[in-house]
N, C-alpha and C positions, 0 to 999 in steps of 0.2 A: 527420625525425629531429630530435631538440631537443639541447641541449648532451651534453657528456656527465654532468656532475652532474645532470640529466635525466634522462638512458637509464638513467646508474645507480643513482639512486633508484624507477625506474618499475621495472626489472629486482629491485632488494632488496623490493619491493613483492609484486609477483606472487611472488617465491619464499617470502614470507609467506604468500599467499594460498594459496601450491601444499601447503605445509606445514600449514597450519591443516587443509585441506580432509584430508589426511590424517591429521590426527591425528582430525577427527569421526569416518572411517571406522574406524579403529582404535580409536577408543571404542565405536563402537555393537560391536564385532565382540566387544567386550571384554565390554561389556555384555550382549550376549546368552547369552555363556559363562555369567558371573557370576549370571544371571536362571533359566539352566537348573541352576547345581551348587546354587544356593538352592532351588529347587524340588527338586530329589534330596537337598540334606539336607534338608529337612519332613519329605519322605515317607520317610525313613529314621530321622524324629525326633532328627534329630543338630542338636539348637537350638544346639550354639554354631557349630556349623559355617552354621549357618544365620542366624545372630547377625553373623559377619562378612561374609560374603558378603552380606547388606543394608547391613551399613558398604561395602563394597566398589560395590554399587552406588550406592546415595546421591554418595560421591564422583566417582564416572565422571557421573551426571548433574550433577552441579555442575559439572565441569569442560567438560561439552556446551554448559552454558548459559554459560560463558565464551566459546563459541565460534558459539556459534548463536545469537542472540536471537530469540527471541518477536516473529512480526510483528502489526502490533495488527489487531484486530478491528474494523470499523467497522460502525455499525449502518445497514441500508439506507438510511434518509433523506439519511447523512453519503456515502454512497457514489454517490447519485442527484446529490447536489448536485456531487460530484466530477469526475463523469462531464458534467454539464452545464456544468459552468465547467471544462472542460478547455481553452481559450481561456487564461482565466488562469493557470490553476496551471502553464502552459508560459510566459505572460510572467514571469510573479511566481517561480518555480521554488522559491526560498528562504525568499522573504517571505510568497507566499501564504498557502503549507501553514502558517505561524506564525503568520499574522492568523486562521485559520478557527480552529487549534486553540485562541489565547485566546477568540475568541468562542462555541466548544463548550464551552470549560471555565466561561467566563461563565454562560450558560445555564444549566449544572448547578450551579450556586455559587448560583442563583439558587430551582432545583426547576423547573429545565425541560429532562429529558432528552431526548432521540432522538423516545422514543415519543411524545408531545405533541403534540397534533392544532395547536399554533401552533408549533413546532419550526423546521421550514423556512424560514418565514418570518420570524421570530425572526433567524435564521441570516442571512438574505442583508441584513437591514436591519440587523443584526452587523455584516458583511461593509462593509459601505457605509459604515459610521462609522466602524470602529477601521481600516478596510481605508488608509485615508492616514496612520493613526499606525505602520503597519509600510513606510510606503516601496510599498503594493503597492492603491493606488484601486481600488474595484472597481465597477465596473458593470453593472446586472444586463441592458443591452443587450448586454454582449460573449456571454452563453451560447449555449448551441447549442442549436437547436430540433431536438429530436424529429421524426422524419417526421412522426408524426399532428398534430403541434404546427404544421408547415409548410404539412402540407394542411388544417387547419383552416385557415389564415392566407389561402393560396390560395385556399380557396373548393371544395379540389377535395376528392375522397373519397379517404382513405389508398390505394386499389387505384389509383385514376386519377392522383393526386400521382405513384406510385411508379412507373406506366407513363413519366411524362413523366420525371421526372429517372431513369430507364433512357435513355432517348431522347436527351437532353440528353449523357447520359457516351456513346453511340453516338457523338454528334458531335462531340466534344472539346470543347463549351464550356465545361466547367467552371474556373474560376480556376486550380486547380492542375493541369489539365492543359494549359494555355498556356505557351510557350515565350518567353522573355525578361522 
């Protein structure tokens, strides 16, 4: 338990949360009304009635998007590099995600989007340079290798890599399943 100017900032918070979460549901619930008497006034050609009832909706979705933002879209390259530097973006938590993003907007400010057969790598030599002007170095030794990335390294075949580190978690060697 934390002080009580804590508990009851944490407590005014969640009844924020608990409120908002109902007031979506009571939009959409609104919305869907609003979506069906629009469609029965068309098909009854009653255009004004059908005239408000689009102001009626339009508003209900504005005020959805007050309440629900739009999560962004990232294009697979941005998501592959995400996924492999998850090493960092859990040190960096703050700084990372803001060094990647000026160096994606870089890129594109430059005419090198996503799709770009140099993209990627573009990215991580990004990453490397501006990665100490946000507070957050980045090193392209910290990523995480890909099984086939490991069994390539090892020498062994993705089937036989994957028999052994099966083997390896049989025995408990793994660093995180060590105790102390």
């Amino acid at each position: 338990m934390g002080t009580y100017a804590e508990d009851r900032a944490q407590f005014i918070a969640q009844a924020q949360q608990r409120q908002a979460a109902n007031r979506v549901e009571e939009i959409k619930r609104e919305y869907a009304q609003v979506e069906r008497e629009l469609d029965e006034a068309v098909a009854d050609n009653d255009m004004e009635t059908a005239h408000l009832r689009a102001l009626e909706a339009n508003q209900l979705q504005a005020e959805h998007a007050q309440y629900v933002r739009p999560q962004p879209q990232y294009h697979p390259k941005d998501v592959n590099l995400i996924q492999k530097n998850a090493n960092y973006f859990q040190k960096y938590p703050q700084s990372g995600p803001k060094a990647a993003l000026y160096v994606s907007n870089r890129l594109q400010q430059i005419g090198i989007p996503p799709n770009h057969p140099q993209y990627e790598d573009m990215m991580y030599r990004g990453m490397e340079y501006y990665g100490e002007k946000f507070n957050a170095p980045y090193d392209r030794n910290d990523e995480i290798l890909t099984p086939d990335e490991a069994a390539k390294i090892s020498g062994l075949s993705p089937k036989d890599y994957n028999k052994a580190a099966q083997e390896i978690g049989r025995q408990g060697r793994y660093s995180w399943q060590q105790k102390g």
